[in-house]
N, C-alpha and C positions, 0 to 999 in steps of 0.2 A: 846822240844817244845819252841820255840819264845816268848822270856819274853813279858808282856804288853809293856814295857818299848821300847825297843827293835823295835817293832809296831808300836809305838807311835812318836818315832825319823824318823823312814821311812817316816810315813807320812808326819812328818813333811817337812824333807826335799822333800820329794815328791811335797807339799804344794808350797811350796818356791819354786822350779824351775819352778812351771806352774805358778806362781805368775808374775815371770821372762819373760817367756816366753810370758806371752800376753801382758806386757807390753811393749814390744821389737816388739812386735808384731801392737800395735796399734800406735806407733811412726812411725816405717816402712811404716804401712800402711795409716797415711796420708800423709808425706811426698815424700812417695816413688812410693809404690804400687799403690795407687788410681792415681796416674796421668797418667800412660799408662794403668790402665784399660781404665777411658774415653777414653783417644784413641782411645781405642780399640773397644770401644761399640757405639762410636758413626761414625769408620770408613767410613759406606756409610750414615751417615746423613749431612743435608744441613741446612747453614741457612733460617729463613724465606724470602721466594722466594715473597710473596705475596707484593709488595714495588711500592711508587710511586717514577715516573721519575721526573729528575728535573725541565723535560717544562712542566709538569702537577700544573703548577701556583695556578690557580684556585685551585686546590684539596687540596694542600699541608697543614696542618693543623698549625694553628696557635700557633706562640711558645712566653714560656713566661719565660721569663732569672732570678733565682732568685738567687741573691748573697748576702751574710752577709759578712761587709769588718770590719776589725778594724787595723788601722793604716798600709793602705798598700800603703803608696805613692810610695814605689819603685816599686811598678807591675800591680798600679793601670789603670795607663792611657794608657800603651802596650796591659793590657786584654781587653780594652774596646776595641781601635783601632783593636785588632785581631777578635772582633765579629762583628764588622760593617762592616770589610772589606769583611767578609764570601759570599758567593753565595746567600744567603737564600735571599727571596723576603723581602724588607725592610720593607714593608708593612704586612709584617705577623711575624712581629718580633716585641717584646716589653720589657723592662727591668727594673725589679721591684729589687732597690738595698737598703736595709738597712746599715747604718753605725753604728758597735756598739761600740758607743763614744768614735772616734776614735778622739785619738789628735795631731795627726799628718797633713802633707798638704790634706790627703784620700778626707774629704770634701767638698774642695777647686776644687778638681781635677774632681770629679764627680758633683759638681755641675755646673762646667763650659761644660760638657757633654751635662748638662739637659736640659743646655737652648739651646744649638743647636740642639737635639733631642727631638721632643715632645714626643715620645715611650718611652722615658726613665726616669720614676718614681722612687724617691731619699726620703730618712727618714732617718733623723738620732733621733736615739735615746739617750735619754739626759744621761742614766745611763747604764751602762755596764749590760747584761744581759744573754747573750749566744747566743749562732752562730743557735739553733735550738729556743729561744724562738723567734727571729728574724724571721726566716723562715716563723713561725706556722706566725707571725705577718703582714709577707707583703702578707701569701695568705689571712687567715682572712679578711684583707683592701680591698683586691684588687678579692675577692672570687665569688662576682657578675659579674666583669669586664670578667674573666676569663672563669668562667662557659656560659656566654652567646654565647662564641665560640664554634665554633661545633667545636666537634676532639679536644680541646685546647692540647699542651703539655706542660710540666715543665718542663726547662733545668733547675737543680740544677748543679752549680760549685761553683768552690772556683777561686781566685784574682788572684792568680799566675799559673791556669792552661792557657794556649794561645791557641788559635785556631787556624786551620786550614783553607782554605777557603770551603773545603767543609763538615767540620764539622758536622752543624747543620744537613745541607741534608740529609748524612749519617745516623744520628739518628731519622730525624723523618720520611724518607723514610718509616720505617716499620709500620707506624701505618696506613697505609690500613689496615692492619689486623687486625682485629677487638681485634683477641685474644692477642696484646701484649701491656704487662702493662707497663715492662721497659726494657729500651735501657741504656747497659752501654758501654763507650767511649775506645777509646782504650787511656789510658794514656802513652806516651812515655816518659823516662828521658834523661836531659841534665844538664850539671854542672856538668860528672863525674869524681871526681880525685882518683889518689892512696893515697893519705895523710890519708883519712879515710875511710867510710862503704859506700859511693856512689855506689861505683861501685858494691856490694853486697846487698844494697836494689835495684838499679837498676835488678841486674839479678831477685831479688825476685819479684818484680812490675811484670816483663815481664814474671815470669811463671807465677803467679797468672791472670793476663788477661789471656795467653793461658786456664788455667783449669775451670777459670768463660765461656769461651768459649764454649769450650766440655759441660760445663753444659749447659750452654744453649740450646746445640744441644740435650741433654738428655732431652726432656720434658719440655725445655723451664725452667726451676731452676737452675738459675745462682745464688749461693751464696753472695749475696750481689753486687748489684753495688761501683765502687771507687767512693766515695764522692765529687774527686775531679771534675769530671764532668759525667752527665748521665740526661737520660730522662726517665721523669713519664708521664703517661695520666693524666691530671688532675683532673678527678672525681675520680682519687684513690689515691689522698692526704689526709694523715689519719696525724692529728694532734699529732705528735712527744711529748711523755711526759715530763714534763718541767723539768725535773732531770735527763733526759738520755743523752747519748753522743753520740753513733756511730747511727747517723739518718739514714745514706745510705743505712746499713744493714737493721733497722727496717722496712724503709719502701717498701725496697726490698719485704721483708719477709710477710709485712702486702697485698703486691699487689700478690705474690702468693697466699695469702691465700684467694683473691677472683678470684682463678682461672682462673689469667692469667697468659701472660709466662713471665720472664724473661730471657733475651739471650744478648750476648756479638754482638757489631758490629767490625770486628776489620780494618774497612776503615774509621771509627768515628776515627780519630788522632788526639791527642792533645798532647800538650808538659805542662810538669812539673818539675820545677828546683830539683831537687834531694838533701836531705840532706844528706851532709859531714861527719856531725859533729855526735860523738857516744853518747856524753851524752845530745845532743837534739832528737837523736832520739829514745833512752832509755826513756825520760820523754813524750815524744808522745805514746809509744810503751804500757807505764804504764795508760796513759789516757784509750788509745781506749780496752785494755785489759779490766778496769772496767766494761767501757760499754759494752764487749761482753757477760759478766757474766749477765748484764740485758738482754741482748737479749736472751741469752739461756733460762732464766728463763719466759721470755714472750714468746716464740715459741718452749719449751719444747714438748708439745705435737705434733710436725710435726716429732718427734722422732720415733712415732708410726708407728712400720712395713707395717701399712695397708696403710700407704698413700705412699709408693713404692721406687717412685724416690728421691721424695722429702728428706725423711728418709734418704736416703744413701748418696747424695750428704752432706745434712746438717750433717749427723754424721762423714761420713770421712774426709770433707774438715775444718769441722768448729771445733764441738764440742771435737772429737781425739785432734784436734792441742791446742786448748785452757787448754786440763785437760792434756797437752804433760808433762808440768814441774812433774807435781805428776807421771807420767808413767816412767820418767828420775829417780826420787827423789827414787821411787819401787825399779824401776831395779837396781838401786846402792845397796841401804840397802838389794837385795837380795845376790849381787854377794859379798858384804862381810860379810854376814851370811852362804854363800856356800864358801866359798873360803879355810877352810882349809878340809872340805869332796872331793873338787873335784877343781883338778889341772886348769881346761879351767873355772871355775866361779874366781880363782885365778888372773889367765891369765887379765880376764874381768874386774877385779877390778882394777887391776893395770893400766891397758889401761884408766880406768875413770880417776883414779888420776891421769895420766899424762896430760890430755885432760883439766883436770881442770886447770893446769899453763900454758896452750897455750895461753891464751887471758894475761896475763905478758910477756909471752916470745912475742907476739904480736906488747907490750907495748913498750918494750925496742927495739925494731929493729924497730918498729915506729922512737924513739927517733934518732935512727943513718939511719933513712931516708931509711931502707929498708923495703919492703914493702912486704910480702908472702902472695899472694890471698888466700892459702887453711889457715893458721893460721888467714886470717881476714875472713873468712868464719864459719869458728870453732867460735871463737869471737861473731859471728855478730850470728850465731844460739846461743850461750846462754846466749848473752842481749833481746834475742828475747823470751827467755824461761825464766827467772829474771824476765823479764818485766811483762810477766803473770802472775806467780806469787804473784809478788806483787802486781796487778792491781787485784789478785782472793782478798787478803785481803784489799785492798781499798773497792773492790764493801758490802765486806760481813760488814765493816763499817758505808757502809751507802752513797752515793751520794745525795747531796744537790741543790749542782752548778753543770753546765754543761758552765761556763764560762771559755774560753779558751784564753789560749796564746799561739800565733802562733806559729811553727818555725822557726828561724831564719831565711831568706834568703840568699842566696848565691851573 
């Protein structure tokens, strides 16, 4: 008879390889698997068809530009020139900009804006406060103005995204449809070199628009719009909590959750400089991690199986990727607790360890100017896995400020 003992080491190891097993499993499955299921489920789906034309003047709904600048003279006076020049009727365009005491030439440059445009409304605020108490701030001010438009929309961007000429169009095109809450842009990159991870957040930018896409097309739950530019209906502006960080997401989240859709446009084109540089975008990558641990914990319940779509987009795209380091950190500590039972969890461990000196081996052929896409890819996934991480123990610290310092520009 099979000692207790004996029983007890089965299971355990038993234990341990389905331990293994799902966490391999749910890494796979957002980075991998979930991308061509969408595909796949939304094969013969379209986007919202229901759209106005651009000589539908009259109809077009009134758009209201809201930016938070701090110290952006180098991209300040290109972004504005790329919105005036757009297509959109100038008369149904208005542009509410906060400066968050910015010291540089920023509101020099936008004031000399203001006077040649009367649409275009400038605050600088006297003390540094954050990029979302700014936001809440200029609708707040300007919350009568706004509302009194029928149909009004909110363009939220940031200073260094550029427009297109038909832009705007693109985005507020779809709000004939009564049912859509937000419109996110397609953001393109430019400024990419081999010297550093451009060229790999660049590819990541560009699937991540593809899969908010497909979500879109699934019921309208596009996981977060890009911050950098995207449109709201403006009666679904929900005042952004004064300690949070990633707004884009919340208020994505906060407009499904009065049941409307959120969908990708990907004829909305804008361009955005792309960071270089690993250890700026390592301390970005650490910010917006915190705030995604607030947002899980504020829209935890759309987690719940009975709200369908929603549940499976937000868990495979967001919440998997987010809790991905601890599914990493699993599968290690399992494959070298199996590793002298079973030759291939052996195998497995070894492969980790070697994977762990690819971002040095990286470093050094950085140094002699050679440059390996698949070792700066390896790299650039586990600054991207570090960075959650440590933004899981920032969040669980405690956020205060939501005052930020840009990234560097190119």
């Amino acid at each position: 008879m099979l000692s207790i003992n004996f029983i007890s080491a089965i299971l355990n190891l038993l234990f341990i390889q389905i331990l293994f097993c799902l966490s391999i499993l749910a890494v796979f499955h957002s980075y991998v698997l979930y991308p061509f299921l969408l595909k796949w489920m939304t094969r013969s789906q379209k986007n919202n068809q229901q759209t106005f034309k651009i000589a539908e003047t009259a109809k077009l709904p009134h758009l209201f530009i809201l930016m938070a600048v701090y110290n952006e003279e180098k991209v300040i006076e290109t972004k504005l020139k790329s919105i005036y020049n757009t297509i959109y009727p100038k008369d149904k365009l208005t542009l509410l900009i906060g400066s968050d005491s910015s010291t540089d030439a920023t509101n020099n440059i936008v004031e000399r804006y203001a006077q040649q445009y009367d649409r275009l409304h400038f605050q600088i605020f006297a003390a540094r406060s954050g990029k979302i108490h700014i936001l809440n701030q200029l609708f707040s001010q300007y919350q009568q103005m706004i509302l009194e438009k029928d149909k009004a929309v909110l363009i939220l961007t940031d200073a260094n995204v550029f427009f297109t000429e038909e832009l705007l169009y693109q985005l507020a095109k779809h709000y004939k449809n009564p049912e859509i809450g937000v419109v996110g842009a397609n953001v393109l990159n430019i400024g990419v070199q081999n010297s550093g991870i451009s060229f790999q957040e660049k590819w990541y930018i560009q699937r991540e628009n593809k899969i908010k896409y497909y979500e879109g097309l699934l019921g309208g739950h596009m996981m977060g719009a890009f911050g950098a530019c995207y449109a709201l209906r403006a009666d679904l502006f929900t005042p952004v909590p004064s300690n949070f960080i990633v707004d884009d997401f919340y208020l994505t989240l906060k407009a499904i959750e009065k049941n409307t859709k959120a969908i990708k446009e990907l004829q909305a084109i804008c361009y955005e400089d792309v960071s270089d540089n690993m250890f700026e975008e390592f301390r970005r990558k650490k910010r917006i991690s915190a705030g995604n641990f607030q947002n899980l914990r504020t829209f935890a319940h759309l987690l719940n199986p009975l709200k369908g779509t929603i549940a499976f987009t937000f868990l495979s795209h967001k919440v998997l990727r987010w809790l991905g380091p601890f599914f990493l950190l699993t599968a290690f500590v399992c494959c070298c607790l199996l590793r002298q039972a079973n030759y291939l969890y052996a195998v497995l461990f070894f492969v980790q360890i070697a994977l762990l000196f690819v971002p040095l081996a990286d470093y050094l052929l950085k140094k002699w100017n050679i440059h390996i896409k698949l070792f700066r890819f390896i790299s650039y996934f586990g600054l991207m896995n570090i960075a959650l991480l440590i933004g899981f123990f920032n969040y669980l610290k405690g956020i205060k400020s939501n005052v930020w310092k840009p990234t560097k520009r190119n």
